[in-house]
N, C-alpha and C positions, 0 to 999 in steps of 0.2 A: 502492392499488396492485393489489391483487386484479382489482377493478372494472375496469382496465385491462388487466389481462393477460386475464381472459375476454373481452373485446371484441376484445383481439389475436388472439386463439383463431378468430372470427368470421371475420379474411381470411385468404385462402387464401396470400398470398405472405410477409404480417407470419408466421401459422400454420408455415409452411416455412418459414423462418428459422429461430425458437423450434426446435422437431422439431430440427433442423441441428445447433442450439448445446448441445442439450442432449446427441444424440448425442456428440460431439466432448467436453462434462464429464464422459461418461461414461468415453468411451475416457482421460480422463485421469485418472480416478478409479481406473479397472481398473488402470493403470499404476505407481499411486501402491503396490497392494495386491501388482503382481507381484515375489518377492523376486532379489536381486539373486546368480547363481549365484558361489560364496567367500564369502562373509559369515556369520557365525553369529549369527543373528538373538537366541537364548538369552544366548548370551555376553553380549553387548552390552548388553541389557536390565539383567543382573546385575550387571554393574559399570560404570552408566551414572550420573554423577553430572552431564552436561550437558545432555542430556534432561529431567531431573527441574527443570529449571531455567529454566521458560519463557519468560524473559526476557534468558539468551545466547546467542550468536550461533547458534548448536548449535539451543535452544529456539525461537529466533524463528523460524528458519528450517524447523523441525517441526511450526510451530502455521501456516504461514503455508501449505506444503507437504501440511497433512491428513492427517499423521502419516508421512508417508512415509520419511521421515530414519528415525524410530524403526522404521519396517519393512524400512529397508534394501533399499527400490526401486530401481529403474530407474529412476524422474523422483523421487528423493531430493530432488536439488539444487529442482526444483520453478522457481519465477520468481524465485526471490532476488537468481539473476548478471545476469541480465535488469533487473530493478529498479535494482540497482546499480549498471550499466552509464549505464541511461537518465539515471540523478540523475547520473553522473561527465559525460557526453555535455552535460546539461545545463549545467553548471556551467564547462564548457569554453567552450560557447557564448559565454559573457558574457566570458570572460576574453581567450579569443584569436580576434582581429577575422576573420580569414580565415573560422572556423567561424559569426559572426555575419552574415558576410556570405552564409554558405552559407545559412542557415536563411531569409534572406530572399528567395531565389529562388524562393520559388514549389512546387511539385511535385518540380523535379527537384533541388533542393539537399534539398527532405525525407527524399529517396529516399537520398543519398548521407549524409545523418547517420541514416537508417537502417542503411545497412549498416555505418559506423560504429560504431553500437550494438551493431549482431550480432558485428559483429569484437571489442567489447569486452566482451561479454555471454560471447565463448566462450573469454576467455582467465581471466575470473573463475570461471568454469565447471570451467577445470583447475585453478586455483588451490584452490576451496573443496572441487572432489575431493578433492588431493589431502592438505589439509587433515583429510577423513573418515577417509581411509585412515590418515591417521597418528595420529589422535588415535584411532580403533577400529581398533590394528594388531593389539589381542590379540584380533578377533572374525573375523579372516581363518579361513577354512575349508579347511585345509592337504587335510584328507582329505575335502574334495567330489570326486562322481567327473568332474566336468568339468577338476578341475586336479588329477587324481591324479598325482603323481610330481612335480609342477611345484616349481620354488623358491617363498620367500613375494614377491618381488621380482617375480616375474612373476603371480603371483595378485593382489597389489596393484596393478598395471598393467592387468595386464583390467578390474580393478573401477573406476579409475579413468578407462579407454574408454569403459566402461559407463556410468558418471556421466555422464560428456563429453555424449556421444549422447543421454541421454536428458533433459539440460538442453537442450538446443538443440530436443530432439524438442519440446518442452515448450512453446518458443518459438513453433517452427511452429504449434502447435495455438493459442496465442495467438491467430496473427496471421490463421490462419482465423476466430478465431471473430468478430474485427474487420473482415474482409473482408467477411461476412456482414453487418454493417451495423447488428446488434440490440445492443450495447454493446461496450465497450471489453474486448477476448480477455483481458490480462493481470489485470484486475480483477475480470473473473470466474471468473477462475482461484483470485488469492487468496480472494475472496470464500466457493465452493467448497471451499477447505482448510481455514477458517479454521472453517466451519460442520462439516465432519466432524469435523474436533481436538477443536468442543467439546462436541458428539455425544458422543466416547468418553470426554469427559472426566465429565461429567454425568451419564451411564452407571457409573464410577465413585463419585462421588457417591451416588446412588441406591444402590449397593448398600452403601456402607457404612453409608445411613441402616438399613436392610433388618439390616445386620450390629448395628448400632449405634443405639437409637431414640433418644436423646439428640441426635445429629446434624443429627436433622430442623429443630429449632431453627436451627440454623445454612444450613439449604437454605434456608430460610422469609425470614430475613434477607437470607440473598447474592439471592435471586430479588426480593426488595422495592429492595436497592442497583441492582441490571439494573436495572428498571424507573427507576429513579432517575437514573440516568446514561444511561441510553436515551432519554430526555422532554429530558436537557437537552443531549447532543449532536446532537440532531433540533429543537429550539430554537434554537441558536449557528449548528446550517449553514444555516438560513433565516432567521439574521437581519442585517440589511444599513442601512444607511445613505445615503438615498435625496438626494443633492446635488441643488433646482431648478433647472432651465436653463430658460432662455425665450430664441426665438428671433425675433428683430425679422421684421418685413411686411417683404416685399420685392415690386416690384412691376414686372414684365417684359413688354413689352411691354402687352395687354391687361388683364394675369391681375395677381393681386397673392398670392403663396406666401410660407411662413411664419407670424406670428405663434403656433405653438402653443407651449405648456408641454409640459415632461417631464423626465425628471430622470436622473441616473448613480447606478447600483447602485453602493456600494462593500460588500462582504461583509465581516465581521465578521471568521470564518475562510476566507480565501479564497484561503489555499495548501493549503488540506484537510488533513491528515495527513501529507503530503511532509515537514516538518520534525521531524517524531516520525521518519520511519524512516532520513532521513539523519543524525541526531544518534543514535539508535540505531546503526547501525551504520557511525558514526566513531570510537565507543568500543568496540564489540567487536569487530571488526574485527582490531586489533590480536591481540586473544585468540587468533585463528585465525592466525595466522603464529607466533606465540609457540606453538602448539600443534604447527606444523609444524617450526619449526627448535629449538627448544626445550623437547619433551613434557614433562621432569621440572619445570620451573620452575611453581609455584604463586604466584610474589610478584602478577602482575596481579589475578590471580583473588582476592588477597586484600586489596588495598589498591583494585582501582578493578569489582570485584567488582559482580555488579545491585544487589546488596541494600546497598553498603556507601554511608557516610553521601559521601564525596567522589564518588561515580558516582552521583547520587543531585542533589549542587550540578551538576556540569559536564553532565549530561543536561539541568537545568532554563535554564541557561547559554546551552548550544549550541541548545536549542528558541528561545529567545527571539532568538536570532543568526539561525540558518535564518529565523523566520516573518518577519523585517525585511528577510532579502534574497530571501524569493520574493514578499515585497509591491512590493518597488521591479523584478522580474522582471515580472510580471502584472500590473502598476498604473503606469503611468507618469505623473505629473500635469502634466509638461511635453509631454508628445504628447497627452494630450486638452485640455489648453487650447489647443492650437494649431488643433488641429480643430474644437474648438468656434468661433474665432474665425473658420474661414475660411470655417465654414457659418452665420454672422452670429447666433450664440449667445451669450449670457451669462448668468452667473449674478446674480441681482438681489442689488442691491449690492453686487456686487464688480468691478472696471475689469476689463477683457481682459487679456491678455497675463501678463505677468510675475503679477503681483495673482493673476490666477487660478491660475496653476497653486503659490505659496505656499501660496492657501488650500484645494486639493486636496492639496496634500503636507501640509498640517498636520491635514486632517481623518483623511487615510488613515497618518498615525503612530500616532496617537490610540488608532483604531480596529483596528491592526495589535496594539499593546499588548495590547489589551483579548483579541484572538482571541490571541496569543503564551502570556499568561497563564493561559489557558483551555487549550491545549496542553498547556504545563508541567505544568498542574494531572492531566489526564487521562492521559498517560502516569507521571506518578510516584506516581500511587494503588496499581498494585502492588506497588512497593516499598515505600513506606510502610504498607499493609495487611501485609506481611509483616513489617515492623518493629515495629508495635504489637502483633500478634495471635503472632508466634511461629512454631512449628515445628508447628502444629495443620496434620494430614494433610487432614481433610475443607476446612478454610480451603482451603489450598495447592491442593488440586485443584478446587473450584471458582473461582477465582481464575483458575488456568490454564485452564479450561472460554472466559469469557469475560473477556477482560482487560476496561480500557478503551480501549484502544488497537484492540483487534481489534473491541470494537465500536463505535469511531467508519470502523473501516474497511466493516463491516456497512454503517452508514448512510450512508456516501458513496456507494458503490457501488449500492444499493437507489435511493435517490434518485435518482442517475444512470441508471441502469436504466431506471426509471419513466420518468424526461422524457424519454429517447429513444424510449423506445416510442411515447409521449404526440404527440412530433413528426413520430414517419412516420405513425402514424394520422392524421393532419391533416396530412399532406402527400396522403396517397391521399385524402381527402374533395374537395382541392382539385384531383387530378387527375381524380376522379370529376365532376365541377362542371363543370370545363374541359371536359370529353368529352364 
């Protein structure tokens, strides 16, 4: 990956892209650190028990945001309503035919579940405001001099305009840095938060080794686990399942075309990480309206809680539910057996038609399993690490530094990253050719 970004380095218009995208992280990084005027940042620290919690709804969205939540930003909210949106937008798709019919037109049905998404990215946007405001209503800053004399009704209103704006600002800055062409805006956005969070988390860490020499033991370990789960989540997203196709001689007029061999990738996990963050936040989710209409009530937090042993089964549940329906979303085996048939394909030894696309559904269940369970398994190591190991401070915040969840998003994004690079530099070689 290196290797490739210094060669990117090399052209001058791949070079100016990169320069572009990086400015634009930056301005979203400055954004993240500017604090938000009403809000008492001290307060909130000192009697923060959903922060400290990097696996509710609160937490996720803090680790995902690059600490912003806990700094009580401007772009707090960060790409979480945005996310959320896109997974509701997406799921609509399948359900109701009108919006399925939208996405297959081409450009301009894209454009319109676009702005679809925006409209529903900005109304989650007031929702998880106003969500902040009410769950940190005791860090409102009655005596800031921008809202001096003001009601707290109306200090809570600003802050939640303030969120509004600067969720949607967030968005734009996405959608530039996609525009731009060098990766996906929203994912390296997360990507960006996800690496500052665990920056200060690590920094943390370190000092308590510093405080504590005992400790270091314990950095020594959680750095040997990274490496460990880092080698096998960059093993599972490159590993695939290669179906032969051989495609009969055909012979037209003169010429005789076809005969070659080749095969269909089917990916092992190859709904990525989507079914961690939508089963995550179908379960906390709720926390966050229960936080809005009902502040005093702790029963969720206590019965369907991150750490507790029933949110724990229905997290491992709902993974394995999502990874079998964005495999039947992104895999059809009745649409590529068709097309393989009409481009005079088969698979050796097995009939066309019906036959085929049985024995693609049966391969890619199979193989949905294997990546479902591998899911399950990566997102429920924090809780379960917290289950065995306890209330140990130095655990808990390495842990939160890098989950494994944050860093199978690390490596998706990285990977992605790289190939697209990898793709315009060998689009420009061949327009270098051409010319």
């Amino acid at each position: 990956m290196f290797k490739t970004l210094f060669n990117a380095f090399k052209i001058k218009d791949i070079r100016r892209k990169l320069l572009l995208t990086l400015l634009l992280l930056f301005i979203y990084r400055l954004g993240c650190w500017l604090p938000i005027p009403g809000f008492d940042i001290s307060a909130i620290l000192a009697s923060d028990n959903n922060l400290s919690n990097g696996f509710s709804i609160f937490g996720i969205m803090n680790m995902i945001s690059g600490n912003a939540l806990q700094n009580c930003s401007v772009l707090a909210l960060g790409v979480s309503p945005y996310i959320t949106a896109s997974i509701v937008i997406q799921l609509l798709t399948v359900a109701i035919p009108a919006l399925e019919r939208l996405s297959k037109q081409g450009e301009d049905g894209r454009r319109k579940i676009n702005l679809y998404t925006r409209i529903a990215a900005l109304v989650l946007s007031l929702a998880q405001a106003i969500g902040i405001v009410v769950a940190y209503k005791d860090g409102l800053d009655v005596g800031n001099a921008l809202w001096a004399g003001a009601p707290t009704w109306l200090i809570g209103a600003g802050v939640v305009l303030i969120l509004v704006a600067g969720g949607m600002f967030t968005v734009w800055l996405g959608e530039r840095i996609t525009d731009l062409g060098v990766a996906n805006g929203m994912s390296m956005l997360i990507f960006v938060g996800i690496l500052a969070s665990s920056a200060n988390s690590i920094a943390q860490a370190i000092q308590l080794a510093i405080e504590d020499i005992t400790t270091v033991w314990t950095i020594v370990l959680y750095v040997f686990a990274v490496i460990l789960i880092f080698g096998l989540i960059v093993f599972v997203d490159g590993a695939e399942r290669r179906v032969p196709i051989q495609y009969a001689k055909q012979i037209k007029g003169r010429k005789m075309y076809g005969g070659q061999s080749t095969f269909i990738p089917i990916k092992v996990n190859g709904s990525g990480v989507m079914p961690i963050i939508f089963a995550s936040a179908l379960l906390t989710f709720p926390q966050l309206i229960i936080s809005i209409f009902w502040p005093e009530s702790t029963w969720y937090q206590q019965w369907l809680g991150t750490n507790s042993w029933l949110y724990i089964v229905l997290l491992a549940l709902l993974i394995l539910a999502f990874s079998f329906f964005y495999a039947q979303i992104t895999f059809n085996p009745e649409d590529v057996s068709k097309r393989i048939q009409q481009q005079g394909g088969f698979i050796p030894g097995i009939r066309a038609g019906k036959p085929t696309a049985d024995y693609l559904k049966k391969i890619s269940r199979r193989i949905t399993l294997f990546g479902a369970i591998f899911l399950a398994l990566i997102a429920l190591i924090p809780s379960l690490a917290f289950k065995a190991i306890g209330d140990s401070v130095s655990w808990g915040v390495l842990i939160n530094a890098f989950s494994a969840t944050g860093l199978m998003i690390l490596v998706s994004v990285a990977l992605e990253f790289d190939k697209q690079l990898e793709a315009q530099m060998l689009m420009r070689n061949y327009k270098g050719f051409l010319n």
